[in-house]
N, C-alpha and C positions, 0 to 999 in steps of 0.2 A: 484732557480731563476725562474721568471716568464716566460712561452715560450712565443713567437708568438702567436697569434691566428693560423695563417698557417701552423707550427710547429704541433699546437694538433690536426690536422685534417691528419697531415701524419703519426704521430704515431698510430693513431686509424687504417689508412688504410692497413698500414705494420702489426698491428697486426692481424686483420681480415687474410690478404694473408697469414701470418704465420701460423694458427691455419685450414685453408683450407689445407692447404699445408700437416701438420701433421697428419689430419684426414687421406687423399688419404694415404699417408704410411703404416698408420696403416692399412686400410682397404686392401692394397693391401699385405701385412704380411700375414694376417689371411687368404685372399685365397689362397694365398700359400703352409699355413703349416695344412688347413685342411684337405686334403687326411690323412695325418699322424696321426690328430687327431679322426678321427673317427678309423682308425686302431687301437688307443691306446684304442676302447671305450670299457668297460668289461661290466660295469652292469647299466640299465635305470636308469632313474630317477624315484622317488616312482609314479605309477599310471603312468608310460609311457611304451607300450608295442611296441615291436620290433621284429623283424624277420632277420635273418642272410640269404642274397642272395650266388647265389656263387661267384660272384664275392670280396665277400668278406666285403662289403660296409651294412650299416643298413636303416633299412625303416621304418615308422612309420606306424604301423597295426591301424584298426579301435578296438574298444576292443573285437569285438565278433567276428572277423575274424580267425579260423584257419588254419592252411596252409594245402592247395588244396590236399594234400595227405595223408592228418593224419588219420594215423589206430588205432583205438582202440578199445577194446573191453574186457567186462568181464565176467571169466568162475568159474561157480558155486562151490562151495567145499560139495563135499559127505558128508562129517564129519561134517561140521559147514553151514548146509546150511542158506540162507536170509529165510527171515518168506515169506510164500507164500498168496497169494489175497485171503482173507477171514479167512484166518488161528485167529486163539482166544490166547490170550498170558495171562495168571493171573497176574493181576496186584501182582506189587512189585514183580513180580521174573526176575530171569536173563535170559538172550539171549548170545549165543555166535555167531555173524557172521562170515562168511567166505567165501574165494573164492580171486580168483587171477583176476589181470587186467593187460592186456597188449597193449604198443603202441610201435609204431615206432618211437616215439621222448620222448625224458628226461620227466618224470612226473617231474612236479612242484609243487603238491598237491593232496590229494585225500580226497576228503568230505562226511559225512554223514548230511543229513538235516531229522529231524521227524516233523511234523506235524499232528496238532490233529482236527477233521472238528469244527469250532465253538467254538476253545478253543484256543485264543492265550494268554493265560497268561501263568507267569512262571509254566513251562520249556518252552513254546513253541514260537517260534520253536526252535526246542533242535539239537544245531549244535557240529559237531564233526569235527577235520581237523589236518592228518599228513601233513609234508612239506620235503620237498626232495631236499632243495639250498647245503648243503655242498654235498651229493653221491647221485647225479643227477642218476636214472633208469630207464627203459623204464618196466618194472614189477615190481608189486609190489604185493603181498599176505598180506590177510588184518588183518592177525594173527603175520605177522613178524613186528619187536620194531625194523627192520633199517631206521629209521626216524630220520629227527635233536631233535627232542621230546622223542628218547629214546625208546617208547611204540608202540605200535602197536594199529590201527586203530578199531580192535576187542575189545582191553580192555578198552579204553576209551569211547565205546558206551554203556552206563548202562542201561539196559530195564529196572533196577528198579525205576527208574526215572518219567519214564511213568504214564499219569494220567490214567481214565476210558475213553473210547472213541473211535471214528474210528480213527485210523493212517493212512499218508502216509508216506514212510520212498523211499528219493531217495538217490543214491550210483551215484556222480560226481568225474570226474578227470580232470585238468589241465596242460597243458603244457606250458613254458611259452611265452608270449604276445597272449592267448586268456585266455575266459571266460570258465567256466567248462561246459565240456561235459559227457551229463547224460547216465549214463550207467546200469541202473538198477533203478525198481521203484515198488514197492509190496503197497496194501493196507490190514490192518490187524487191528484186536479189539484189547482191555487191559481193561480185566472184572474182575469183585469182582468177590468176592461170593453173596452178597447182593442183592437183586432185589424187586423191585417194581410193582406195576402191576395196570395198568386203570382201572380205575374201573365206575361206573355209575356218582360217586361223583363228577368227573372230567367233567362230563357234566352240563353245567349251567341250558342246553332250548334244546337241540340238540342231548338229550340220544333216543329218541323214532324216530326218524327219521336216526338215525345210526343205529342201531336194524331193523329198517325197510329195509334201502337198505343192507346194508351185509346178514342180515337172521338168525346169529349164532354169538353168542358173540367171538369164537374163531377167528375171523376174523377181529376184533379189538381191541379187548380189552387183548393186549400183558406186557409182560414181560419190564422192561426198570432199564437202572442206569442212574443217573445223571453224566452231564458231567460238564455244566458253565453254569452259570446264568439260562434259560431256557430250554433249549438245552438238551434230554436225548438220550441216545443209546439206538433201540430196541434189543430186544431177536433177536440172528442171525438168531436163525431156522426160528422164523416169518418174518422176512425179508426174508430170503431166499425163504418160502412156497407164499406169497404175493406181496413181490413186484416185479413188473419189469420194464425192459426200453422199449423204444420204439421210434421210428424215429419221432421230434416233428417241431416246428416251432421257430423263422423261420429256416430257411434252415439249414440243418446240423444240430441243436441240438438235443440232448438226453434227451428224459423225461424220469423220474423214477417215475412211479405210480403205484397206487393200481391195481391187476388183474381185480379188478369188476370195476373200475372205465375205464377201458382202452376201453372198448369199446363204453363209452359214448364221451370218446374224440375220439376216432375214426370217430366217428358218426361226432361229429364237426366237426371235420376238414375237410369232405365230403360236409358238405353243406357249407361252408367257402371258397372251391376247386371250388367249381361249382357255387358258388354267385358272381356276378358282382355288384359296385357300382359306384356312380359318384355321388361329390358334388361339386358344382357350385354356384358364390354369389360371396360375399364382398371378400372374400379372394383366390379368383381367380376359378381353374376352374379342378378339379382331373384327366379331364380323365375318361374313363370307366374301374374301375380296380378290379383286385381279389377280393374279402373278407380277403382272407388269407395272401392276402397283410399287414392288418392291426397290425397283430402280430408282431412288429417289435423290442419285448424283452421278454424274456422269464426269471422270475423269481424265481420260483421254483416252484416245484410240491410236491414229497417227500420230507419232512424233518421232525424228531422227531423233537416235540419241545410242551410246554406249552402256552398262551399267557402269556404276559406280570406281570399279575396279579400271575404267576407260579400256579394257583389251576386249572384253567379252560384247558382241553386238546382244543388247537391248530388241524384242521382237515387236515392242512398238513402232521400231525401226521400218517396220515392213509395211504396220495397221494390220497386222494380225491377232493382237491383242489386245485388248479393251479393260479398264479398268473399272470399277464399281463402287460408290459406297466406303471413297477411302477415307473418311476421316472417320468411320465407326471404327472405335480401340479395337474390336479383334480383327479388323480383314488388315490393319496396318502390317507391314513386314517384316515380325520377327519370329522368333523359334518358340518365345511361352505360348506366339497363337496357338499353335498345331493342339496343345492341350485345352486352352481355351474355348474354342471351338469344339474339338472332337469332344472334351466330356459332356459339355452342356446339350448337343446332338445328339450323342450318343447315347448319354444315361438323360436325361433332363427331355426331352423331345420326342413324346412318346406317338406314331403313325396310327391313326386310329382306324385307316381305310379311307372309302369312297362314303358320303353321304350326298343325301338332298334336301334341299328345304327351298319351297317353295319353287317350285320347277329347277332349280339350278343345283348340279353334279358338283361336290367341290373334295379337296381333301384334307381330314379333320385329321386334327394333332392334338396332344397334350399334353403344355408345357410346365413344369413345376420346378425349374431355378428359377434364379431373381435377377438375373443380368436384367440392364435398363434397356428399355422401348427402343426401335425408331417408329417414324411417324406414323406407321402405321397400324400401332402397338403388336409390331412382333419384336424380340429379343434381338439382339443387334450382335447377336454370337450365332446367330440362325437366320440373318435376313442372308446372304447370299450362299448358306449351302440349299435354299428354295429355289432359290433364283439359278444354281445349277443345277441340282435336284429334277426340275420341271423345265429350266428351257435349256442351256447352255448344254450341257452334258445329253439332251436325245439330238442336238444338234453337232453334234461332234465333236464340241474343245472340249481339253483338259482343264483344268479347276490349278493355280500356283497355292492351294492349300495343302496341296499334295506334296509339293517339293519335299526333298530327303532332310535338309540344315535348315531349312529357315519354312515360313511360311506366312505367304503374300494371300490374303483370302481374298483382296478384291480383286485380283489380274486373273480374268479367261482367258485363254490363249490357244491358237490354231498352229501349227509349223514347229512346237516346240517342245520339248522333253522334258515331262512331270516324270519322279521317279513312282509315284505310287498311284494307282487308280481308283476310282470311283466304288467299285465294285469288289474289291478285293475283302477278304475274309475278317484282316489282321485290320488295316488302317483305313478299309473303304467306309464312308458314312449312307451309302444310298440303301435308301428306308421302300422307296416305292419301286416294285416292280410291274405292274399294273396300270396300266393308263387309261383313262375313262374315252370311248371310242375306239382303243385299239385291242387285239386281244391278248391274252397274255401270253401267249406262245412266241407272238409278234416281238414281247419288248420284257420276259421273264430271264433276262440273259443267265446264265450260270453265274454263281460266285466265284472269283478269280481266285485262286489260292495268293502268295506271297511269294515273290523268287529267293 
């Protein structure tokens, strides 16, 4: 039968009050019965970590949060000791680790991770992992098989696995609702017997000016095996006898470089220390600030490796070259930089001399392109011809902005052969001949013609 019109408008509103009415119940149930529910709680939900208060009640941790009191710590085994920093392993043979870890709360896991520099295909990185949910322990010995896997965290680490290469192999443990805490960390080789060795072939243009700065071929021309793609591992002892680290730029990092090459950067970094600049123009206004400011990425220095072409040695190879500021679009490596750079230097980047202000000597510029900032609002087409400009170049390296075909503006380099120089008439970009403390007689060198 047909309702009312008036009729279907009070049945819609009784049911509305109904359906309000039921919700409030329900909701007022559920705050009721959840104290109980969370006392019935046993185990998270996958990828939710938790923490048991005392009162008895669960919290929800961040994931890297351990609790404020967690001791842990791992103690070496005599009999099966971890490979030590620098230690040499022959490939394809086995390793047996060992040693005990102990905390104050239930382990939940205990991991090995290896890693190989410059190699991450299979195996790498080559991860290993007991678990400990059914006979939760606060120790664990990395040779005993009481894991829900049966085995021991010894026997499922295969060193023969291992490619040619530098390792790092870190030893982490978990408790649960945080992230693993590292408890152990060694760096080590995994060498043939097979070796290779530099030789002159490997220089394309740049054998007679590495001869020139070393002096002795023993001093570069090393021992290597291949590890990935270009990438090789040198001879330990030549590493060992030649390279080292050294407090670099910016702040805090560690350079690994050649012994003969350290005091050319030493040298840099001295006049970099003690250079003031300031650029001013279109894109505002620097300030008067360090030189050494402008390092604000550091690259690499040391690294074995080939170029790209795998025939021609790489002069990173040695740590005679240092890279700079590589991800600013012009110091990248190709042929449109060389225009890039040069015009904006050249016509855009006007030397305005020596000033002062406020007791401090600095050298004032004026820039009037639009290339975008680095951090320290100079032009990112002009932070490292400064950075040669004022330290690299009174220190001695060549600038790979120079090169003939291409042109790399973050790679300095020592031992190796730029086709064009700094000072030259046609392609040279050096603005300052004059240095604040030295005289110009000292450092006004002549203009290089062109060959």
């Amino acid at each position: 039968m047909k309702l009312p019109e008036w009729n279907k408008k009070q049945t819609i509103l009784i049911g509305v009050l109904a359906g309000v009415l039921l919700c409030a119940v329900i909701f007022l149930i559920a705050v009721a019965t959840r104290p109980a529910a969370e006392a019935l709680l046993d185990e998270p939900d996958p990828g939710e970590d938790i923490e048991l208060i005392e009162e008895g009640t669960v919290s929800l941790l961040s994931e890297a949060t351990p609790p404020p009191d967690l001791s842990m710590r791992f103690v070496p085994d005599d009999e099966h000791p971890m490979p030590s920093d620098g230690s040499i392993l022959p490939l394809g043979g086995t390793y047996t680790i060992g040693g005990t870890i102990y905390s104050n709360y239930p382990l939940d896991s205990v991991n090995v991770t290896i890693t190989c520099a410059h190699n991450n295909k299979k195996p790498y990185p080559y991860k290993k992992t007991v678990r400990f949910r059914q006979n939760v322990t606060g120790q664990y010995t990395l040779t005993d098989a009481a894991t829900d896997e049966g085995v021991s965290l010894s026997s499922i680490v295969d060193f023969s696995e291992l490619l040619v290469g530098v390792h790092t192999l870190k030893l982490t443990a978990s408790i649960k609702g945080t992230h693993s805490v590292e408890l152990f960390r060694c760096s080590f080789y995994v060498l043939g017997d097979e070796w290779e060795t530099i030789t002159r072939k490997t220089f394309p243009d740049s054998y007679p000016e590495a001869l020139k700065f070393f002096g002795s071929t023993e001093r570069f021309l090393y021992r290597y095996q291949w590890v990935n793609g270009r990438y090789i591992v040198a001879d330990p002892e030549w590493e060992k006898t030649y390279i080292t680290e050294m407090p670099g730029y910016p702040e805090g990092m560690t350079w690994f470089v050649h012994v003969d090459a350290k005091p050319y950067i030493e040298k840099a970094f001295r006049y970099l220390e003690s250079t003031s600049v300031r650029v001013h123009g279109t894109n505002g206004d620097t300030g008067v600030i360090k030189a050494i400011s402008l390092i604000t990425e550091y690259n690499g220095c040391y690294v074995s490796r080939f170029t790209s072409s795998l025939k021609a040695i790489s002069h990173h190879t040695f740590g005679t070259a240092v890279d700079l500021n590589a991800s600013m679009e012009p110091n990248k490596n190709n042929e449109k930089n060389h225009a890039v750079i040069g015009d904006d230097v050249r016509d855009h980047l006007v030397y305005n001399g020596i000033r002062e202000e406020n007791g401090v000597r600095y050298y004032d510029f004026t820039y009037d392109g639009a290339y975008k900032c680095d951090p320290n609002g100079v032009p990112e087409t002009c932070v490292n011809y400064l950075l040669y400009e004022f330290g690299f170049f009174r220190a001695g390296f060549d600038w790979a902005y120079y090169y003939k075909s291409t042109s790399d503006a973050m790679h300095f380099c020592l031992s190796e052969y730029v086709t064009h120089k700094h000072d030259e008439a046609k392609y040279g970009l050096r603005k300052v001949y004059e240095y604040i403390g030295e005289t110009t007689a000292a450092t006004a060198a002549p203009v290089i013609p062109v060959q």
